[in-house]
N, C-alpha and C positions, 0 to 999 in steps of 0.2 A: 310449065307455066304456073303452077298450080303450085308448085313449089318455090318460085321464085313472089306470087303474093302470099304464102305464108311470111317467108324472107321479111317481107317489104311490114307485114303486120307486124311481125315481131318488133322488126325497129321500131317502128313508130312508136310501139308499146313503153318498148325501153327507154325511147327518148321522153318519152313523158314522165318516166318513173326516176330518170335522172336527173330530169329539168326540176320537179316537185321534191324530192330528197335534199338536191342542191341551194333551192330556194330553202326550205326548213321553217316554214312560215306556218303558224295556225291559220287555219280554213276559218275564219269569219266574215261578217257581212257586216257592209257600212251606214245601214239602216238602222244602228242598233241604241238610236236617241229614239226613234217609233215605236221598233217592236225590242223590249228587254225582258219580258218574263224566259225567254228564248235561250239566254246567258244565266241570268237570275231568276232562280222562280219565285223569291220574294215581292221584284219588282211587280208581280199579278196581285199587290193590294193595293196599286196606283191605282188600280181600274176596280175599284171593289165589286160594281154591278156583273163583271165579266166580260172576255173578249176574246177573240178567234185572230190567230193571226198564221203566215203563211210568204215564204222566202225562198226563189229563187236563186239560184248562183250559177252562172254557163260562163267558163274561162276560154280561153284561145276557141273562140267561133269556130269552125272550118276541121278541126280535128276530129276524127270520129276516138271516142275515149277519153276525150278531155275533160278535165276536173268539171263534174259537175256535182251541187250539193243542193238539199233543201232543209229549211229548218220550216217545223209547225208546233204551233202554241196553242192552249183552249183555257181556257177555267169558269169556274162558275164562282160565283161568292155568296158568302155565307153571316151578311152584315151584321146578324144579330150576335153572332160569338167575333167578328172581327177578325174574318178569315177566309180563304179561297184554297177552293181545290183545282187540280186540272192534271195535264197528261203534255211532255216535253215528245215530239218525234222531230230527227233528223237522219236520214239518210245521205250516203255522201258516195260518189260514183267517182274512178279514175281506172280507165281500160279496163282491165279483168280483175280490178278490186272492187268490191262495192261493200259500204259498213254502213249498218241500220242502229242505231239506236232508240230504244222507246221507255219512257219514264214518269212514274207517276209524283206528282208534287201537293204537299201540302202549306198551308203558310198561314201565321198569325202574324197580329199588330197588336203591339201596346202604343199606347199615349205615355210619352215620355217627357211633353210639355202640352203648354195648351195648343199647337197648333203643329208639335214636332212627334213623329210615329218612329217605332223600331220596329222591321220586320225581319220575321225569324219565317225560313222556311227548309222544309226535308224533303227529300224525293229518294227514289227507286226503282230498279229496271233492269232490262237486261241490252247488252251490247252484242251483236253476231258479224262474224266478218266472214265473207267469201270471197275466195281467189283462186278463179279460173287458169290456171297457170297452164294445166297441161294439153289445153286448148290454142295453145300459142303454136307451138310446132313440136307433134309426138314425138320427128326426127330426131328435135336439137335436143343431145343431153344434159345440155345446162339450165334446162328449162326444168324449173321445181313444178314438185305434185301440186294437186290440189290443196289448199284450206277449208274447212269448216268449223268454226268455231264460237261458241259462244260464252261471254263474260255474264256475269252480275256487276252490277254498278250501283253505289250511292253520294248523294250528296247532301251538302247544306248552303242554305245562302241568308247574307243577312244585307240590312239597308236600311241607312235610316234618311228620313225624307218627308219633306212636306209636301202636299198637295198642288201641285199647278206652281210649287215654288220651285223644288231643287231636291235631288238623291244622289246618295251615296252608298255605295254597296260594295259588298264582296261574296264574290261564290266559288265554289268546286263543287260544280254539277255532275264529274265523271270523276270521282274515284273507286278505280277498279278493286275488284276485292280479290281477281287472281293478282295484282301486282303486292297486294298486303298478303299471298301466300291463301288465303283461302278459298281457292275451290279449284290448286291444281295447276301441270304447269299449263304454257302457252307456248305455241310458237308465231303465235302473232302478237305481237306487244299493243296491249289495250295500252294506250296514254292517260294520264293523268292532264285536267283540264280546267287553271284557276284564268278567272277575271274577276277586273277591278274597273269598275263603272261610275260614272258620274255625270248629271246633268243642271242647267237649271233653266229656267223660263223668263224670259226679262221681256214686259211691255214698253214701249217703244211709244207712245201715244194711245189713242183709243184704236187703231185699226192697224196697226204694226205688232209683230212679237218677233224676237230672237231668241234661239234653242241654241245654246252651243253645248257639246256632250264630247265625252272620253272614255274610251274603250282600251285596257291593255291587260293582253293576253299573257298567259303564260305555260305552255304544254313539255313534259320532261323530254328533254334530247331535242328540242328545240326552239330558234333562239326567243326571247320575249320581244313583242310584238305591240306597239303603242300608235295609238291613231287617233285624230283630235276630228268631230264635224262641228259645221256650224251653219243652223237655217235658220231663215228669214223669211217670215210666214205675214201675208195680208189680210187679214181679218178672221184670222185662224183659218183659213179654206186653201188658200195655196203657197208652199213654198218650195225655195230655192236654195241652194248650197252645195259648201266643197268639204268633201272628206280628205285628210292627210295622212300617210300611212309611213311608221319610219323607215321602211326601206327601197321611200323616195314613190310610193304608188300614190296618184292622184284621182279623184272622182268627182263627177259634176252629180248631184242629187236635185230631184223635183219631186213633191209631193203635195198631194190634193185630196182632202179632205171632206168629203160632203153626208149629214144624217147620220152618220157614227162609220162610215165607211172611209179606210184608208186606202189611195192606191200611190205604191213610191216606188220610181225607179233610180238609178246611180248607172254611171258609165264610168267603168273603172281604167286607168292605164297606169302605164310608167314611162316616164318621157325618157328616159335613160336607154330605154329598152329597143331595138332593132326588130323589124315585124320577122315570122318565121320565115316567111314567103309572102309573095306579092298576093295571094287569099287569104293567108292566116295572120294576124295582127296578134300582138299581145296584149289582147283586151280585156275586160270583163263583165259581163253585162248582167244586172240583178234587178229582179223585182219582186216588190211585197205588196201583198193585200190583208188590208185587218178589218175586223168590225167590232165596235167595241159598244156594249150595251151602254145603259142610262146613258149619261152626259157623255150629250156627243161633240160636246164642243173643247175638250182636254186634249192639250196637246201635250201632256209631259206623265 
């Protein structure tokens, strides 16, 4: 018996690991017109007084192993020099893999017109990955050892952008330094991880806004990744909207804003897509909470 739920573990493991390979999609969140220091850690001088933020991701409900990820943000700012520090962590969980990242960011702002900023920012850190493999079944010998391993990582991100108007940015928050050869080999391949962001803020009347924002990914050996949202917010306190993802995933977003607190969630699918079983749907369900000091009333 005992060996027949090993059996049943394994696959499931496998099927997951085939399903995810298959797919070849970056791991992002659709939340990412809210919380962008997360992507870009430039984008942490929209918010110069500082802000905490915090993302949820749980894919196919029902599976035990199933992709699950979290991104967290922080920084502090530093108005008198025109700049913000803070700390990037993302962990990302799928069966007997799980990959932590933790990374420190700095970032300034020049005035490049009277009302238009360029943000330059660096960060640094380390990447560890573990994988539980020989936990699966000691019998099967196709089943690989363990992993233990850990990367260096640095990045830069840059954006330029007005306040409460509109940004544009670009980042590589994860370039590994074993895949540039310095610190040795790997047998887990740390990826390389560039985005290309954009948003802007349009008022609608005195108690209407429209956020529409773009997100597309780009990670090595995996294909690029482009996704358009767009909310519609009543008196800056609550809004609504759809995330589009190019290969055809759909998501309904709600988010509500009250005293510098964000809570936003997204219900992700793919209509093309067949549930795994009458429990398991191919769903995704994510939530974020922020708080963002001073002006609590900025939605961009």
């Amino acid at each position: 018996m005992k060996r027949i739920q090993w059996s049943m573990l394994t696959g499931t493991v496998l099927m997951l690991l085939a399903i995810t390979l298959k797919a070849q999609q970056p791991l992002t969140y659709t939340q990412h017109g809210q919380v962008k220091a997360a992507l870009n850690p430039a984008a942490s001088l929209m918010a110069p007084d500082g802000e905490v933020s915090v993302i949820g991701r749980r894919q196919w409900v029902g599976i035990d192993g199933a992709p699950t990820v979290f991104w967290g943000s922080g920084h502090f700012g530093m108005q008198h020099i025109g700049a913000t520090g803070g700390i990037n962590i993302r962990h990302e969980s799928l069966a007997v893999e799980k990959l932590t990242e933790v990374s420190a960011f700095f970032a300034k702002a020049v005035r490049i017109s009277e009302k238009e900023y360029l943000g330059l920012s660096l960060n640094a850190g380390v990447s560890y990955m573990a994988g539980n493999y020989s936990g699966l079944d000691p019998l099967d010998p196709t089943v690989r050892e363990d992993i233990r391993e850990t990367d260096a990582l640095v990045g830069f991100g840059i954006m330029l952008y007005r306040p409460e108007k509109y940004y544009v940015g670009l980042s590589l928050p994860r370039l590994m330094l074993g895949n540039l050869g310095l610190t040795g080999d790997s047998r887990y391949n740390f990826r390389n991880v560039y985005h290309l962001t954009a948003g802007a803020l349009f008022d609608l009347g005195t108690d209407f806004q429209f956020r529409p924002s773009i997100l597309v990914t780009y990670s090595e050996s995996l294909r690029p990744q482009a996704e358009a949202s767009a909310m519609f917010f009543v008196k800056r306190v609550f809004g609504v909207g759809l995330n589009a993802r190019s290969y055809g995933d759909l998501a309904g977003m709600a988010q509500f804003n009250f005293s510098g607190f964000g809570i936003g969630y997204s219900y992700q699918f793919n209509p093309k897509n067949e549930p795994l079983s009458r429990s398991i749907n191919n769903s995704t369900h994510e939530i974020g909470l922020s708080y963002r000091f001073g002006n609590a009333d900025r939605l961009l």
